[in-house]
C-alpha positions as CSV (number, residue, x, y, z in Angstrom):
1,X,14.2,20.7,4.2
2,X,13.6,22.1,0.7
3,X,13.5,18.3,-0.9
4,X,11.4,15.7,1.1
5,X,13.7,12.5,1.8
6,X,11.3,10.8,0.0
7,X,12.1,12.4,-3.2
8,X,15.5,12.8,-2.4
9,X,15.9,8.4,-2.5
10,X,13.7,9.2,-6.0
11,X,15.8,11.8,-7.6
12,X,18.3,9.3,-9.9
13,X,15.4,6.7,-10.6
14,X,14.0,7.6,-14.1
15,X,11.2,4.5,-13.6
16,X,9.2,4.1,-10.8
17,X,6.7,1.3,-9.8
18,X,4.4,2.1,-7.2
19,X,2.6,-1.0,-6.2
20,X,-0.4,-1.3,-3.3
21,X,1.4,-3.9,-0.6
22,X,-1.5,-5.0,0.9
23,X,-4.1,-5.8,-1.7
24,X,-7.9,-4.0,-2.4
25,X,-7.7,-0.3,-2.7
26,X,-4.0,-0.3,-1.4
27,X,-2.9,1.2,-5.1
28,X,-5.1,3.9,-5.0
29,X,-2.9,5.6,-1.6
30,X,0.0,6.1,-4.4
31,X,-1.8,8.1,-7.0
32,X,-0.5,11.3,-5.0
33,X,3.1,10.3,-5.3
34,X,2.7,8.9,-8.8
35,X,1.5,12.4,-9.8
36,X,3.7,14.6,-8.3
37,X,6.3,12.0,-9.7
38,X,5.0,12.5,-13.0
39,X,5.3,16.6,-12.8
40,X,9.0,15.3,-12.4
41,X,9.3,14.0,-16.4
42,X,9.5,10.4,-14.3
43,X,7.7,7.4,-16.0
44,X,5.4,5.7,-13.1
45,X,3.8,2.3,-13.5
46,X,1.0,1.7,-11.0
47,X,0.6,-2.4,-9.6
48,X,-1.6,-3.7,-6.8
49,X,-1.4,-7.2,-5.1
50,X,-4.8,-8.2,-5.9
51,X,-8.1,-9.7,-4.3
52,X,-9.7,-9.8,-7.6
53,X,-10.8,-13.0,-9.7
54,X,-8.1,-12.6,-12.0
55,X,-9.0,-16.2,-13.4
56,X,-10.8,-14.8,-16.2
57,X,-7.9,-12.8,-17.6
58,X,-6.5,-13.9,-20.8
59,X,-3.3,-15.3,-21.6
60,X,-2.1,-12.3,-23.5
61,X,-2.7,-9.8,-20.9
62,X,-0.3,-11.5,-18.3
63,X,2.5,-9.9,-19.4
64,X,5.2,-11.8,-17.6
65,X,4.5,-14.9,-15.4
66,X,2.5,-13.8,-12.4
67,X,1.5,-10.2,-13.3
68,X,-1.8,-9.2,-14.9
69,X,-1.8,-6.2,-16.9
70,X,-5.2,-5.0,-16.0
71,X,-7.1,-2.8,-18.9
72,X,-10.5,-0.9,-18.4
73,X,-12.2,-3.7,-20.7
74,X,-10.5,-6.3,-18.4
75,X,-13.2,-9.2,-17.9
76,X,-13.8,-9.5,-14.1
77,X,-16.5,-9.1,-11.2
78,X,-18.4,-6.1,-12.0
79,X,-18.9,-5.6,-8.3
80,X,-15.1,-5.3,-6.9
81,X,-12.6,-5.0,-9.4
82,X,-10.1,-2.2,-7.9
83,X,-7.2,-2.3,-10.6
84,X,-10.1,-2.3,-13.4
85,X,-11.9,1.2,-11.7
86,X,-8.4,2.6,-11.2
87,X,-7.6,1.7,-14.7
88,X,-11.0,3.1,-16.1
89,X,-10.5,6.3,-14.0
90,X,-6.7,6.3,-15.4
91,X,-8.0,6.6,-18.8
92,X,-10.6,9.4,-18.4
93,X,-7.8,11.6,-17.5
94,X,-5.7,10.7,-20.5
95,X,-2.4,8.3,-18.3
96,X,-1.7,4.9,-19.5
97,X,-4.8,2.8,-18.5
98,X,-2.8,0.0,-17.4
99,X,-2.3,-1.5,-13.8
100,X,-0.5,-4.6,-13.3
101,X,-1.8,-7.2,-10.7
102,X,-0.4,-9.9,-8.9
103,X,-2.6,-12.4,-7.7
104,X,-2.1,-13.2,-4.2
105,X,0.6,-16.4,-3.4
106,X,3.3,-16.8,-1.3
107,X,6.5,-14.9,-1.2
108,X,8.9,-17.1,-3.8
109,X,6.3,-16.3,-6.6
110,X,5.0,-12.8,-6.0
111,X,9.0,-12.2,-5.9
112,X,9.7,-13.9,-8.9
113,X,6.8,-11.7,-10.5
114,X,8.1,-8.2,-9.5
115,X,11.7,-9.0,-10.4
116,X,10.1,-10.0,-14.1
117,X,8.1,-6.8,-14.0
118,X,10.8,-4.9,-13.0
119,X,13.2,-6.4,-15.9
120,X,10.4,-5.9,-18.4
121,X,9.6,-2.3,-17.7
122,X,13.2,-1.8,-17.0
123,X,12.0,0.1,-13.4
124,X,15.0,1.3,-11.3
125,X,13.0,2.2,-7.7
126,X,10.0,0.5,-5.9
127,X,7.5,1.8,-3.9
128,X,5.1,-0.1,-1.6
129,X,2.1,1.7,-0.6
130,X,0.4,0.3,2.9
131,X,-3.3,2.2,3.0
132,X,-2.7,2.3,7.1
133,X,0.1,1.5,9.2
134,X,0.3,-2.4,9.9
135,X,2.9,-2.9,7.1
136,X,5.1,-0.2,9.7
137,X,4.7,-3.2,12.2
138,X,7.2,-5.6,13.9
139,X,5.3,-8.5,15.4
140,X,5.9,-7.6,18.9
141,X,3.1,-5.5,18.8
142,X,-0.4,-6.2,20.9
143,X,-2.2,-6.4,17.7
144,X,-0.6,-6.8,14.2
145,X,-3.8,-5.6,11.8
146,X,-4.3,-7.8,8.5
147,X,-0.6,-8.3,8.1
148,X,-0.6,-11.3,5.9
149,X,-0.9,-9.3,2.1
150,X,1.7,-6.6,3.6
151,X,4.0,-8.8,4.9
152,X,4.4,-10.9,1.6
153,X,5.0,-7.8,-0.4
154,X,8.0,-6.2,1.8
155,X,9.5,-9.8,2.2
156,X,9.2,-10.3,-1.6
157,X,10.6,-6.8,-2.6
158,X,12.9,-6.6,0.5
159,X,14.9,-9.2,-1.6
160,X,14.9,-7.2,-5.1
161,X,18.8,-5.7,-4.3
162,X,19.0,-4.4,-7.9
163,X,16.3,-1.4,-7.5
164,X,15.8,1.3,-4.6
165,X,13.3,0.2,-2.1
166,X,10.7,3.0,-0.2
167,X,7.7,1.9,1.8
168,X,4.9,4.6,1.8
169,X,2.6,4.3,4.6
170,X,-1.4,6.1,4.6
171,X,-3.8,7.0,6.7
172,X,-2.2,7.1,10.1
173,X,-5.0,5.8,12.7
174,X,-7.8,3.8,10.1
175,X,-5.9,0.5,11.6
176,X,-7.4,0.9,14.6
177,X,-10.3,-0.5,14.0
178,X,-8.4,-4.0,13.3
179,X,-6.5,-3.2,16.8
180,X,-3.5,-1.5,16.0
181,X,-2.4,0.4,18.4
182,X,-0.2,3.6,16.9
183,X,1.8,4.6,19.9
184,X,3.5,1.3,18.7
185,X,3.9,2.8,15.4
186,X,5.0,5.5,16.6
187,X,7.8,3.8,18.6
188,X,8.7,1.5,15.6
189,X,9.1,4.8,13.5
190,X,11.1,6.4,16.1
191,X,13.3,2.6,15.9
192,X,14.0,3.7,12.4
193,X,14.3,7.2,12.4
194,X,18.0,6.0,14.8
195,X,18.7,4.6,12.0
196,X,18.5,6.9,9.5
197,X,15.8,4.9,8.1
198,X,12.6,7.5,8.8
199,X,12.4,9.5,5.8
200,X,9.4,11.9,7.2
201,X,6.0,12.8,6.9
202,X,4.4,14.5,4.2
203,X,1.6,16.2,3.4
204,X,-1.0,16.1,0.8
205,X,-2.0,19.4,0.2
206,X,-5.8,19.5,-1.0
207,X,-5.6,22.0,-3.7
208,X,-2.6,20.6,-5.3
209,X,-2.5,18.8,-8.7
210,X,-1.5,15.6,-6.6
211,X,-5.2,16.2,-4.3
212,X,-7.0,17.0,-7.1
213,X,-6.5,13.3,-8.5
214,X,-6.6,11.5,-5.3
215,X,-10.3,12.8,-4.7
216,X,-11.2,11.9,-8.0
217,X,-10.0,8.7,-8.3
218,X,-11.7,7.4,-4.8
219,X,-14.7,8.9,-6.2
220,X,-14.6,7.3,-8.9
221,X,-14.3,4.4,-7.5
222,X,-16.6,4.7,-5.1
223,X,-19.6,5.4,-7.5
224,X,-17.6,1.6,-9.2
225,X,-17.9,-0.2,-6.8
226,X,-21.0,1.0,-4.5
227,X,-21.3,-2.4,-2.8
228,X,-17.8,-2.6,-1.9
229,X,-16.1,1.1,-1.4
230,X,-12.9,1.5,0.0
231,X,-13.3,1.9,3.9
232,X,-9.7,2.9,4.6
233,X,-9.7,5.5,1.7
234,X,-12.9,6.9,2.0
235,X,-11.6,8.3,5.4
236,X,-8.6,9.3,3.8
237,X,-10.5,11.2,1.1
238,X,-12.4,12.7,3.9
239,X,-8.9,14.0,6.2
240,X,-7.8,15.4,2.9
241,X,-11.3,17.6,2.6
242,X,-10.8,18.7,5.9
243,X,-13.7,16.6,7.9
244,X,-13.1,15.8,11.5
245,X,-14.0,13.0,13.5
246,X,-17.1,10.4,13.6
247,X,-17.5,11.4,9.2
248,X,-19.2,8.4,8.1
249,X,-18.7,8.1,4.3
250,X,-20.3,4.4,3.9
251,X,-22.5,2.1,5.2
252,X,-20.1,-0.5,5.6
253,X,-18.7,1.4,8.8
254,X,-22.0,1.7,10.3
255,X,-21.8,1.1,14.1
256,X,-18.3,1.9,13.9
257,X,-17.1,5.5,15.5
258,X,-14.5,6.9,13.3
259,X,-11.7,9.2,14.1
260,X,-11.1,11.2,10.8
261,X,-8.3,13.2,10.8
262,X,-5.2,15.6,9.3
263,X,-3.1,12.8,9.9
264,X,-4.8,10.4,7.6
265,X,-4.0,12.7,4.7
266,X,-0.3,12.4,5.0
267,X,2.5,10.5,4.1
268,X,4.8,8.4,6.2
269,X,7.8,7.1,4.3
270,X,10.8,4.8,5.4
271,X,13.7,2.6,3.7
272,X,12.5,-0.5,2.3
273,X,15.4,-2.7,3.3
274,X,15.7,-1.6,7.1
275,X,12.1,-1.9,7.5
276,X,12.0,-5.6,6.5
277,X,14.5,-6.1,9.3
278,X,13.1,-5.0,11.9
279,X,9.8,-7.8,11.2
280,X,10.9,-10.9,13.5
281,X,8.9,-13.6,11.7
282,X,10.0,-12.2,8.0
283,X,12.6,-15.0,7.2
284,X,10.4,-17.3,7.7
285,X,8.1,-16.3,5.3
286,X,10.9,-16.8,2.4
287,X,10.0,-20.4,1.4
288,X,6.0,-19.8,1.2
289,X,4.9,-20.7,-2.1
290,X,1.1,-20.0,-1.2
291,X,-1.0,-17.3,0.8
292,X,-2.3,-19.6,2.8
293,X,0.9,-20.5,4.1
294,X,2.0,-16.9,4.7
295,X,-0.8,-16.8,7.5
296,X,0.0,-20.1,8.6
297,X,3.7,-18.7,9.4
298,X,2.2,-15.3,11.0
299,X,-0.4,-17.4,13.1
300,X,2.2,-19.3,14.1
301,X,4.3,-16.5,15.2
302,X,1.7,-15.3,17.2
303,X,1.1,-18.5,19.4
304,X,4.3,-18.6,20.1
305,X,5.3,-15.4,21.3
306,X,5.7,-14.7,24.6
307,X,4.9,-10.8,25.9
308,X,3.8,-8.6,23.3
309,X,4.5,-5.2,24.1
310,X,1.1,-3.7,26.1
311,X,-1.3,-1.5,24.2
312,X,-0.5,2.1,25.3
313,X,-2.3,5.4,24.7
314,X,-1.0,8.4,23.4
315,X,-0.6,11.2,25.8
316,X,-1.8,13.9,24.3
């Protein structure tokens, strides 16, 4: 109990890249772990699959095929431009103001993109970071989220055999506004924890080094992007401050009752590899070239179904 099993599956990697699986703000819900990884003399790289125009990126900042190496000069949409605030609010604090982006695709090509980045920054672990819990689901479930971004970044890195794989999961509950239901997750955890798969909660404490930049950075970005601010880690922020309940940070959740709580502020980490088994329509998803086909594959796996497991409430 003295070493979280999440740091334990860390200890030997000298190089980690922690990369936001499901696009927007995703990357900022590793900052925590990139810092405490960081008091550990290891060298962290920060990515984010990416909703942003990246179009207007030049040549010499891609540096391998499919990976943007995102500056805080990077030309882009002043408006909603999440690995350019990060990268601006990187620099402030002295880091390396770099975060790489891949521009959404299918699996083959985002694949093909980490396994370059990997080779170029000569990483030795990945983490995928899941602001929620929909990239902890199977596709059994009553409602799946907004799978399609999280489910091409675990099938693309499930297949990376030459690095360890960890999937970091955020803000237990905030997905149930997009109908997740989290006894579900719970269950699915509890599938993995048989498996020695589970590798525990964790808290992040609100005073600690590791806080201290999370807040920062999300409001940083907040005052960034004012039209567009995070939704999922604006809660988050808010658990980790201690607020309780119906907190509304923006106006985009207006009309929305909230739920903030402890358990957004924590951790949930499991094994990349036995995760991505446990998806049913994951193989599938292997020949996708585009992102558009990646829902068409997930919609499809939805019609044909037959008996999601019912929606249950927690007991307690």
């Amino acid at each position: 109990m003295a070493e979280p099993p999440l740091f334990t599956r860390l200890r030997d990697a000298s190089s980690v890249l922690i990369a936001g699986a499901g696009g927007g703000f995703d990357v900022y819900g590793g900052l925590p772990l990139a810092v405490a990884l960081e008091g550990l003399g290891k060298k962290v790289y920060l990515a984010n699959l990416s909703f942003s125009d990246l179009r207007r990126t030049p040549l010499d900042d891609w540096p391998v095929p499919g990976v943007a190496a995102v500056d805080p000069e990077t030309a882009g949409n002043d408006d909603y431009f999440p690995e350019r605030s990060l990268a601006r609010w990187l620099a402030s604090t002295g880091r390396e103001p770099i975060v790489y982006a891949f521009p959404k695709s299918g699996v083959r090509p985002l694949r093909a993109a980490y396994a370059a980045l990997i080779e170029q920054l000569d990483v030795d672990a990945v983490v995928l970071v899941d602001g929620g819990t929909d990239i902890l689901l199977r596709g059994d479930e009553t409602g799946l989220g907004t799978p399609q971004e999280d489910m091409t970044s675990l099938a693309a890195v499930a297949g990376l055999d030459s690095v360890t794989r960890l999937v970091v999961s955020v803000g237990f509950g905030v997905d149930a506004y997009h109908g997740v239901c989290h006894a579900h997750v719970l269950e699915n955890l509890a599938a993995l924890q048989r498996q020695n798969a589970f590798l525990g909660v964790l808290s992040i404490p609100q005073d600690s080094p590791e806080g201290a930049a999370y807040l920062a950075a999300v409001i940083h970005s907040m005052t960034e992007t004012p039209l567009r601010p995070s939704i999922v880690h604006s809660q988050i922020a808010g658990a980790l401050r201690g607020e309780f309940g119906d907190v509304q940070a923006t106006d985009r959740t207006r009309g929305t009752e909230l739920f903030v709580n402890p358990l957004m502020a924590m951790y949930l980490a499991v094994d990349l590899p036995a995760l991505a088994r446990t998806v049913e329509y994951l193989p599938f998803l292997e020949p996708t070239e585009h992102a558009y086909q990646v829902a068409q594959v997930i919609e499809a796996h939805l019609t044909s179904r037959s008996g999601p497991r019912p929606s249950r409430l927690m007991p307690h």
